[in-house]
N, C-alpha and C positions, 0 to 999 in steps of 0.2 A: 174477785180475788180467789174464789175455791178452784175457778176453769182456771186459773194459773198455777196454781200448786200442783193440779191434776197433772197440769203439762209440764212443770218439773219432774213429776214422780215418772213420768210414761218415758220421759229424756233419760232417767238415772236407769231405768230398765230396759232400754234400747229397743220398746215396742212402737217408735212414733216412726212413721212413713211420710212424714209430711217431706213436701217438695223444699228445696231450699236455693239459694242462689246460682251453687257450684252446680243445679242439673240443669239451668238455660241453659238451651244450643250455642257455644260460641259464634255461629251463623247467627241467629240470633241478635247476641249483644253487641256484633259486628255493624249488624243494619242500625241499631238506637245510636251505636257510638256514629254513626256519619252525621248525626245531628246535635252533637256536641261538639265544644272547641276542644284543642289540646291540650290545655291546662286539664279539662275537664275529666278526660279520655285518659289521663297518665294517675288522674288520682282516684279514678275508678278502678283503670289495673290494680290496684293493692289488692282488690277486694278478697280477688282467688284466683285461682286460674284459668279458668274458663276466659275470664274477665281481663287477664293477663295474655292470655291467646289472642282473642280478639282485637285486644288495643296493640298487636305487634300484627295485625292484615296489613297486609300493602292496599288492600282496596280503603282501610277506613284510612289511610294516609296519602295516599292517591289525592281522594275528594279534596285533602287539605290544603294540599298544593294547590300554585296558581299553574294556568294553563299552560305559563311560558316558562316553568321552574327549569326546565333544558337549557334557556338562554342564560339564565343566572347560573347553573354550572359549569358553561364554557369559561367562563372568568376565572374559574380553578383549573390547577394542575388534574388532570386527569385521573391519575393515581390515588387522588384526593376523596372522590366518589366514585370510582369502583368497585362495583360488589358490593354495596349500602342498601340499605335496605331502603323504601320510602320514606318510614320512618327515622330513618339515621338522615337519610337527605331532607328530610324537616328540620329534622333539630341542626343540622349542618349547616343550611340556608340561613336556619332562625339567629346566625351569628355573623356581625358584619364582615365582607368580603370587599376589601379593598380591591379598588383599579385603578386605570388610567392613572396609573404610576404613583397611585398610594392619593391623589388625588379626589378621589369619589369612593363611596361606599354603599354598599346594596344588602338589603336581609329583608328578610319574611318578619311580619308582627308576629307574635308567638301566641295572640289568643286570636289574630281574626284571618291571618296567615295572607294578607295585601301586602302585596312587596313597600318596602321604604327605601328612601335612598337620601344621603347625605352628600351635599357638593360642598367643595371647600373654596373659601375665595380663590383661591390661584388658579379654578378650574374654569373660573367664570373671565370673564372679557369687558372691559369698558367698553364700547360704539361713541364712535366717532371723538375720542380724546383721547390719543396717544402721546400727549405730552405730561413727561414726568414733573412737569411744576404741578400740577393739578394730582397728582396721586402717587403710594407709593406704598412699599409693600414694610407692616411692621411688625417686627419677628413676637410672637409672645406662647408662651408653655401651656396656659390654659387650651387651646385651640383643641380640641376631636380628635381631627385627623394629624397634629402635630406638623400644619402646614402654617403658612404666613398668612395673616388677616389685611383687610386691604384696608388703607385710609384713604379716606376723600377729603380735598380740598378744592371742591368745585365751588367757582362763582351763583351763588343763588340771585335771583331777580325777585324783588320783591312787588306787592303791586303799585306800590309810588315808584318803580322803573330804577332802583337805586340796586346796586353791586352788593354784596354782602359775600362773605367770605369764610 
């Protein structure tokens, strides 16, 4: 307890030299942050600036992207991600991007940054049963992507070889 009072007193007299967080190299905190997720990395930035540098690198946002994060930006207008920084293009990606005509959805997980993707029924296909006694499309508001879910009324076969419906 008295080495803590000491180092109150030596603080209120601005004789203490000790190192503190704000003198790591933003280099540095740059290399630790590539081994943190982004949740991790955005709420380390508060800490100071240094700390705030480092978590706006493009290189520590680079690593967090997937390899093919180019492919998932063609899906957007152009305009969209120009002049974004890595980081703006993570947290950009990290939000669903509709396609194929509002149909399918694509984004980055936001703590482990593996692409996801959401397909809606209407994007998918039955094989080999194009006849609408068997299925049809039923409109309902809960849906995602605010597309039509599909119903089935296909014949099942049971193993006593009977129809069920």
């Amino acid at each position: 307890m008295g080495a803590f009072l000491s180092y109150l007193a030596e603080v209120a007299n601005g004789s203490t030299n000790d190192p503190g967080l704000g003198d790591i190299p933003e280099s540095c905190v740059a290399c630790v942050f590539l081994y943190l997720t982004p949740p991790q990395i955005c709420n380390l930035a508060r800490l100071n600036r240094a700390f705030r540098g480092a978590a706006s690198s493009d290189s520590v946002w680079q690593s967090k992207l997937p390899s093919n994060y180019q492919d998932l930006l063609d899906l957007l207008p152009p305009q969209r991600y120009q002049n974004l920084s890595k980081k703006d293009i993570y947290a950009l990606l990290s939000r669903p991007v509709p396609f194929d005509d509002g149909n399918k959805e694509v984004w980055l997980d936001r703590i482990t940054g593996k692409i996801c993707m959401s397909i809606s029924a209407k994007a998918m296909s039955i094989t080999g049963i194009d006849d609408r006694r068997y299925w049809n499309w039923i409109s309902t508001e809960e849906s995602r992507l605010f597309a039509l879910e599909l119903g089935l009324n296909l014949p099942i076969r049971s193993s006593n070889e009977k129809f069920y419906s």
